[in-house]
N, C-alpha and C positions, 0 to 999 in steps of 0.2 A: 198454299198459304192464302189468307182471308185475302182478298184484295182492297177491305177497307183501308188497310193498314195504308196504301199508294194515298190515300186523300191526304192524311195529314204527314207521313214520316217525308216520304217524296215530290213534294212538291217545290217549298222555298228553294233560289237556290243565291247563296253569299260566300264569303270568304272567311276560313277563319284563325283564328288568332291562334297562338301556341300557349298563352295563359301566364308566360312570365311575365314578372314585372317592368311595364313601360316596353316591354317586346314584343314583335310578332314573330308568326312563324304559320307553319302551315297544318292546320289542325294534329294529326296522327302524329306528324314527324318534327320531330324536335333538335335530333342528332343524327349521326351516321355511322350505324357499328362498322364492325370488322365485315367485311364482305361476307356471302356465304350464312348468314346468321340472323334470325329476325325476333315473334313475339307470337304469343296465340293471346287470343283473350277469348272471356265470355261471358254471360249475362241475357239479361233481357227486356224488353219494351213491352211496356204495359200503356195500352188508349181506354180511355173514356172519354163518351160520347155522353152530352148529357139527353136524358129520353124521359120528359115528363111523364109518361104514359107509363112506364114501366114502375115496379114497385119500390125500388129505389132510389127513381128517379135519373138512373144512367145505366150505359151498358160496357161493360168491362171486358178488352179482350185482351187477351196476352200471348206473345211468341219468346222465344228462344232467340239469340242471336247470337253467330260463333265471328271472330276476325281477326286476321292475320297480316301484318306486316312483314315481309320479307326483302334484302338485300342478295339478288339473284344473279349480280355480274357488273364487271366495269368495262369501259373501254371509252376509248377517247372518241370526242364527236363535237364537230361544229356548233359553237353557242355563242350569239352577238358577234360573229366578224372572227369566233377566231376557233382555232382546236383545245378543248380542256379535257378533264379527266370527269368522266360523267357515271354514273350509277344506276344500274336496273332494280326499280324498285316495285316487288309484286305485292297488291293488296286487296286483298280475299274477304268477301264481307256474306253468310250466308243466315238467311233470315226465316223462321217458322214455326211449323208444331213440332212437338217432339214423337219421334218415331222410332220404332224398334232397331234401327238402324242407325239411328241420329236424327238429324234435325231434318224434318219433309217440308222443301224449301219451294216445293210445286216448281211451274214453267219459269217464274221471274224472281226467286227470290233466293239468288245467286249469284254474286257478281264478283268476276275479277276484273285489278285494272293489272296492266304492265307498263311501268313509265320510262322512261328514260332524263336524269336529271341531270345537270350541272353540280357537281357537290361542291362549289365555292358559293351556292347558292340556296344548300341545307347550314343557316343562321338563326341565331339567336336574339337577332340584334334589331331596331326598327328600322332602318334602312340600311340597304346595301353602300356598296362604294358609289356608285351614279347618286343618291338618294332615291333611288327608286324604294317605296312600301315593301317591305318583306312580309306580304300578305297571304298570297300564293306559291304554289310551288311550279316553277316552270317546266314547261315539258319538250324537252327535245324531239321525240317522238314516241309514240307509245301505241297501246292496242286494249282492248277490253271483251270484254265477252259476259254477255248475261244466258243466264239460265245453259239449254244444252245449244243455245245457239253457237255458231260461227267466228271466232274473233273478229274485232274490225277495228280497224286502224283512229286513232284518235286524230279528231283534228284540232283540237283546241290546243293553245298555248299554255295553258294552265290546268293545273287538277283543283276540281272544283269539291273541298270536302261535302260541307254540309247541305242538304243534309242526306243524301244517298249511301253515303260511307259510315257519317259521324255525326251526332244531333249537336256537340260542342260546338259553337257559336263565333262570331266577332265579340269579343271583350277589350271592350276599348282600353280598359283599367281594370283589371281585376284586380281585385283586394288579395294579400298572403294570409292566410288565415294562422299557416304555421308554415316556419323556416325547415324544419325538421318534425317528419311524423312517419311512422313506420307503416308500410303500406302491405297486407300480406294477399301471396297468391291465393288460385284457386283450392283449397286442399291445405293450405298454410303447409305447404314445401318448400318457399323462399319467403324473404320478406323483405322491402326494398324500402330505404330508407328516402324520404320522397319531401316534396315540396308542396305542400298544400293551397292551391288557389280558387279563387270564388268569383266567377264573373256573370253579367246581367245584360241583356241586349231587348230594349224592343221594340217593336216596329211599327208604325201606328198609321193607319188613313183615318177617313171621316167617317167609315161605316165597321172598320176592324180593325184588331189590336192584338199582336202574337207575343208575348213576352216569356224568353230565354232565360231560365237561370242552370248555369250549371258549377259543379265541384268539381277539379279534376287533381292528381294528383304527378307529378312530375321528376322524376328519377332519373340519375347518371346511370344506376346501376341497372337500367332496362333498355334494352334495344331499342333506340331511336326517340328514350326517353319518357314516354308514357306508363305511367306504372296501373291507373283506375283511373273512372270518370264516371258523375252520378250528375245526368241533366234531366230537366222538365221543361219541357214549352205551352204552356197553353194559350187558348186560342179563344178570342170576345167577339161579340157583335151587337153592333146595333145601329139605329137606325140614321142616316149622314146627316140629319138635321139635328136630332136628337144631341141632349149633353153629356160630356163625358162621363158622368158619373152613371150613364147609363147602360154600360157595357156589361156585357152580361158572359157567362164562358158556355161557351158550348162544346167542348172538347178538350184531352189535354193528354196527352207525349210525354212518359217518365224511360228513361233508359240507365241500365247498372250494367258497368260494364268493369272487368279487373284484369288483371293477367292469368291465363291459364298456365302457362309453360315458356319456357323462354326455348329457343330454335338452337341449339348447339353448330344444326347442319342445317341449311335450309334453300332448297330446292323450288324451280319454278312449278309450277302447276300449267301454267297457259303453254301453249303451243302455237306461235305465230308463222311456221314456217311451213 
């Protein structure tokens, strides 16, 4: 895979929102199916780079991206002070050219996580019972693994979506654009009856300026609630003395992403033992 691609998709890193209204939640995950049972999706990321020099004045490159949400095992485990009922949840994000075999993801652009969560703690709602943000998703313990490397044990408290997993954003407010809109899979095999939301985030200092917009579409009827999601980020600069109206884009992040197949049976991939 290019490794341009690491300047702009992986680098920010924030928390993000679930897209309902006046709720948060933790980008990907919305809900918690039936054990055993996840989602595939797929689509792609398209950069431009703007390149005066060149004839169109930018350069356009595009990859493949395949990702999978699974619910891989429960068991009880130690969270805040005390023993709950917690959920292994595996999430597979692989990113590149397309090749005869599928997608050629090169040394890094392959990654799973395996988390371990609290499921009194996969909400819908802006805060939990303490009033703590229901921004992030907590992690009791978990593991990850890029490219053919080694898994390694996570140490952070939290799963940090965007943007290594998901380019969907913090939306402080997204707008419903529609209550009901029919969302169909990859191949129009299923078609899920969805929630349509539009949210906008962005980020600004004195010399740059990255602004988020994304669409994403939101289902009971899709494992962990995700049905589609079609964001853009682009990216300005200029100069810190300079006035705002003088930003200028020098790059810009489109991702279309849908459901491929919903997981009947769904199995870990990682291997932690």
């Amino acid at each position: 895979m290019n490794c341009r691609i690491a300047s702009v998709v992986f680098t920010v890193v924030t928390f993000c929102y679930t897209g309902l209204p006046d709720c948060l939640g933790q980008g990907l995950i919305f809900s918690l199916p039936e054990d055993g049972t996840g989602v595939e999706y797929a689509g792609r990321i398209i950069q431009e780079t703007m390149r005066p020099e060149q004839k169109d004045g930018r350069e356009t490159l595009t990859w493949n991206r395949e990702l999978s949400v699974k619910s891989v095992g429960r068991e009880y485990a130690e969270y805040n002070g005390e023993s709950q009922p917690c959920r292994w949840i595996e999430i597979k994000v692989v990113t590149g050219t397309s090749g005869a075999t599928g997608i050629d993801a090169g040394p890094a652009g392959s990654r799973i996580y395996k988390i371990l969560v609290p499921e009194s703690k996969v909400m819908d709602v802006p805060v939990d019972a303490e009033s703590i943000p229901n921004a992030v998703l907590p992690i009791v313990k978990g593991f990850r693994r890029v490219g053919e490397d080694q898994a390694e044990q996570i140490n952070s408290r939290g799963l940090v979506v965007y943007p290594t997993l998901c380019l969907l954003a913090n939306y402080e407010s997204p707008n419903e654009v529609s209550r009901s809109e029919p969302v169909d899979s990859i191949g129009r095999r299923e078609t899920f009856d969805s929630r349509h939301m539009k949210g906008k985030t962005v980020r600004e200092r004195p010399e740059s300026r990255s602004t988020n917009t994304g669409d994403f579409w939101v289902s009971h009827e899709v494992p962990f609630g995700l049905a589609r999601w079609s964001v853009q980020v682009v990216r300005e600069l200029k100069g810190s003395t300079e006035d705002r109206a003088n930003f200028r884009q020098i790059s810009s992040v489109s991702c279309e992403m849908k459901v491929r197949e919903i997981l009947r049976v769904a199995e870990s991939e990682l291997v932690t033992e």
